[in-house]
C-alpha positions as CSV (number, residue, x, y, z in Angstrom):
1,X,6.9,-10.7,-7.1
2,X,5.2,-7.9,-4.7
3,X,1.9,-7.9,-3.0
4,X,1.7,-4.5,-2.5
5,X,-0.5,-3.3,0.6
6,X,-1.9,0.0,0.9
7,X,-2.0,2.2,3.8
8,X,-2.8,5.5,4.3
9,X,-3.8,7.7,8.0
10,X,-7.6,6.1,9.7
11,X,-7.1,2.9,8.1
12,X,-8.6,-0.3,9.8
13,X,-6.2,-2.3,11.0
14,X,-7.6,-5.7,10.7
15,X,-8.7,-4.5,6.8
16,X,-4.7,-5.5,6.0
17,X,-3.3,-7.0,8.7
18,X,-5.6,-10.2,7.8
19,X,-4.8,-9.9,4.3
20,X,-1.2,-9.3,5.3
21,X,-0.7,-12.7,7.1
22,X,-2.1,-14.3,4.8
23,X,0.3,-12.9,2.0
24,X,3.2,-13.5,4.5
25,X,2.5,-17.1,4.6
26,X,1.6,-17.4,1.0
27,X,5.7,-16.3,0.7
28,X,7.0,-18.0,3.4
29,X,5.1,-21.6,2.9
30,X,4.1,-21.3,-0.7
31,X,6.7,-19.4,-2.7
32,X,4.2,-16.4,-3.1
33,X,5.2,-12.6,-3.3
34,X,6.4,-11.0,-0.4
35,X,3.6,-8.3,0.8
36,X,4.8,-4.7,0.7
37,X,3.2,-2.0,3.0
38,X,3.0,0.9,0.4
39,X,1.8,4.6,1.5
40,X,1.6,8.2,0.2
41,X,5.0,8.9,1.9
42,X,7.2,7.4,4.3
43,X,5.7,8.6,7.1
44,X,4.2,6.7,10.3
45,X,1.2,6.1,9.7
46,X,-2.0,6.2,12.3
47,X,-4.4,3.5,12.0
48,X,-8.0,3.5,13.0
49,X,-7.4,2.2,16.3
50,X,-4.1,3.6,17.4
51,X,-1.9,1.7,15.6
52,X,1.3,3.1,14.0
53,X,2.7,1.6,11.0
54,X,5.9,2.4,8.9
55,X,5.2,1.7,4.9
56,X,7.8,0.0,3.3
57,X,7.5,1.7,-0.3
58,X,6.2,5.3,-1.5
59,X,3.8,5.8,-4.5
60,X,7.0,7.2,-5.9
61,X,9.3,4.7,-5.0
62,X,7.4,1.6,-5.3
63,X,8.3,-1.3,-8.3
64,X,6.4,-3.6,-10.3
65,X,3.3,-5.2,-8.0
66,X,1.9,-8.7,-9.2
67,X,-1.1,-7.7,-6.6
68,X,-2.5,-4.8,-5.1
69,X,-4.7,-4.9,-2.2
70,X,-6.4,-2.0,-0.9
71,X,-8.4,-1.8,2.8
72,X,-10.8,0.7,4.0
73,X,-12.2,2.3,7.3
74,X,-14.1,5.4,7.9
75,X,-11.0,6.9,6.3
76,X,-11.5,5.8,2.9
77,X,-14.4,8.3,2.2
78,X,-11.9,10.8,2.2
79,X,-9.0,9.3,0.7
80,X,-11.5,8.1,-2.6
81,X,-11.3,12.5,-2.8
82,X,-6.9,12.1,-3.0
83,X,-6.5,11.9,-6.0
84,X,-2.9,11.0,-5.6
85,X,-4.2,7.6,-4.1
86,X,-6.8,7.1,-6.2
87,X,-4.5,7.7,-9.4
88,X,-2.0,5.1,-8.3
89,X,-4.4,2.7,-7.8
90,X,-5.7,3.2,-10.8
91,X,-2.5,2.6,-13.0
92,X,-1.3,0.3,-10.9
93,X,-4.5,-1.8,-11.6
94,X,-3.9,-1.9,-15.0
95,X,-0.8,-3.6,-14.6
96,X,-1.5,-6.3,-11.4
97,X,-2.8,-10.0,-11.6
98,X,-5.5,-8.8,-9.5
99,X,-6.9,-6.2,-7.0
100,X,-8.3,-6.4,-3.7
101,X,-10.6,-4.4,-1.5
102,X,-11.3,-4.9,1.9
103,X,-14.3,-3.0,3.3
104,X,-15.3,0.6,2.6
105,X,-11.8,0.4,0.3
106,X,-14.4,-0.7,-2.2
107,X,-15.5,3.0,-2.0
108,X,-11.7,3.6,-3.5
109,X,-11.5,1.4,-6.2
110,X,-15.4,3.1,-6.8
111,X,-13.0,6.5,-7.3
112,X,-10.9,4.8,-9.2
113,X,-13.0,3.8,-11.9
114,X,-12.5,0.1,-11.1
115,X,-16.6,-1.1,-10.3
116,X,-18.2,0.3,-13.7
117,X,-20.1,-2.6,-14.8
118,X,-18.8,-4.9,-12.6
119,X,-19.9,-6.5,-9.4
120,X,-19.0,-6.1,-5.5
121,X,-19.2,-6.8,-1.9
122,X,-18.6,-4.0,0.9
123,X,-19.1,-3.4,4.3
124,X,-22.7,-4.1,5.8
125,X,-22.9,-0.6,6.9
126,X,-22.6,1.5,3.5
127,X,-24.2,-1.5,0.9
128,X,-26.8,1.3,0.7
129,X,-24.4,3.9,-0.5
130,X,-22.3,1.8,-3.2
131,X,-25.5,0.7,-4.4
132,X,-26.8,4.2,-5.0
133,X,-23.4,4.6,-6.7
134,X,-24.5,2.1,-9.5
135,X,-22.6,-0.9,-8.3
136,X,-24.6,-3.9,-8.5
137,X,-23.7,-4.3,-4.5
138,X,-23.9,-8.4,-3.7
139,X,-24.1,-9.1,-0.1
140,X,-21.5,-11.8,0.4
141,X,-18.4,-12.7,2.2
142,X,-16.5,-11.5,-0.8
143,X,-17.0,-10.7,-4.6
144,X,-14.8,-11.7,-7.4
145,X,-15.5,-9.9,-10.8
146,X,-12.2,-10.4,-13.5
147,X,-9.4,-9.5,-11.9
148,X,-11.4,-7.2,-9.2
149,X,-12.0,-9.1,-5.9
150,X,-13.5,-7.0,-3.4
151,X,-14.9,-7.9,0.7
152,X,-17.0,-7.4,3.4
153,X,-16.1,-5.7,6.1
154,X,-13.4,-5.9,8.3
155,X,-12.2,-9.8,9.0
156,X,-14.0,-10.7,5.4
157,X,-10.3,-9.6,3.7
158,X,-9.0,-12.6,5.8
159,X,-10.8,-15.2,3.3
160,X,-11.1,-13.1,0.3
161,X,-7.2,-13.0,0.2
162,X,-6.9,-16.9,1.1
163,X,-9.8,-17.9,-1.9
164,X,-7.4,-15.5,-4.1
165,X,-4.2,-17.8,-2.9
166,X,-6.4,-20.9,-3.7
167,X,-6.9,-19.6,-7.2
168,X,-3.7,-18.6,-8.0
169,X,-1.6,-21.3,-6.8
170,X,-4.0,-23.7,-6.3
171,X,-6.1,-25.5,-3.0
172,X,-3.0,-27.2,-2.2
173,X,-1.0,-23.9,-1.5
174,X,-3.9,-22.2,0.0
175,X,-4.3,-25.2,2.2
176,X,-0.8,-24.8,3.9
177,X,-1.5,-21.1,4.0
178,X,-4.3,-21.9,6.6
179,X,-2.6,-24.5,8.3
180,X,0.4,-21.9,9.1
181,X,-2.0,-19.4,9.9
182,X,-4.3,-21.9,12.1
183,X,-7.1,-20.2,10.5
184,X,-10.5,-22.1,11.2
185,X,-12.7,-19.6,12.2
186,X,-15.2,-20.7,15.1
187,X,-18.9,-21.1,13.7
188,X,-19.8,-20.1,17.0
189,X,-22.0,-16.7,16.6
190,X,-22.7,-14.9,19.5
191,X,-26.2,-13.6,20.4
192,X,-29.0,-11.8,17.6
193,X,-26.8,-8.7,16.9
194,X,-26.3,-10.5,13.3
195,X,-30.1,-11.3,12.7
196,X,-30.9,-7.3,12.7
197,X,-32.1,-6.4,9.3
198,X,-29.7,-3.6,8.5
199,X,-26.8,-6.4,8.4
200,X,-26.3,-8.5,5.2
201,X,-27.6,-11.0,4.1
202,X,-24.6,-13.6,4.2
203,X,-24.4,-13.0,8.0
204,X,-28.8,-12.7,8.9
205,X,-29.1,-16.3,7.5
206,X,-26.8,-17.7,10.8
């Protein structure tokens, strides 16, 4: 009973951090797996923003995972190249409930082999790219397709993770889950910057 959590160096912190707390109180409120922070090696490692984060788990060491979650960042355009990453998440994804990308981690699970035939969401800014990939790209808050759920950018991990709760164990579980985590998202949004045409189309309808 893992969620395992992926990390490797430039990723964006809030890509599984949401995720994470979500997961945590999935475990702590709802009898959930515990979440996992699994890396390369056991190394620090350096997040987009600054942070430093210790994994709990190696690729070598790491057990059975019921789910896998894997975030982005700028640094997932060269991480899709490691193929050490990309073959873990790869067999691991033949073996978990379900898998998770937040962001431009989409690009990972591209390297993977994981989007073949299948549709996705990804961040605003490279909808363009994973479309000229061959990924039928749909511009939502998040995607799921079988097994495969994949995000938005960013903060979109935050609700693809709790709509994954809600259909694993059920609205009621996923309820306390938001609850614990006080998660009710102001629909406040702030100026035009949304509206620009580049952006998605989920977010341009505000």
């Amino acid at each position: 009973m893992v969620f395992g959590v992926l990390i490797y160096p430039g990723v964006e912190e809030l890509d599984f951090q949401g995720p994470w707390e979500m997961a945590g109180m999935w475990h702590k409120y709802g009898g959930g797996p515990k979440p996992v922070l699994l890396a390369q090696s056991d190394a620090p490692v350096s997040c987009a923003h600054g942070m430093r984060v210790l994994p709990d788990q190696t690729f070598a060491t790491c057990g059975a995972l019921k789910y896998l979650l894997v975030p982005g960042g700028y640094a997932a355009f060269e991480e899709m190249k490691n193929p050490l990453l990309t073959d873990f998440v790869r067999q691991r994804s033949e073996q978990v409930r379900a898998i998770l990308s937040v962001c431009s981690g989409s690009f990972i699970l591209l390297a993977a082999g994981l989007l073949q035939g299948r549709q996705a969401a990804t961040n605003w800014k490279v909808i363009g790219m994973l479309r000229q990939a061959g990924v039928e790209v749909l511009e939502q808050r998040f995607v799921q397709d079988g097994k495969v759920w994949t995000s938005a950018g960013v903060s979109a991990g935050i609700d693809a993770t709790l709509a994954l709760i809600a259909g694993e164990a059920g609205e009621a579980v996923a309820s306390q889950v938001q609850l614990n985590a006080e998660y009710y998202p102001s629909p406040k949004t702030y100026g035009t910057a949304h509206r620009a045409p580049a952006g998605a189309a989920y977010f341009r309808s505000l």
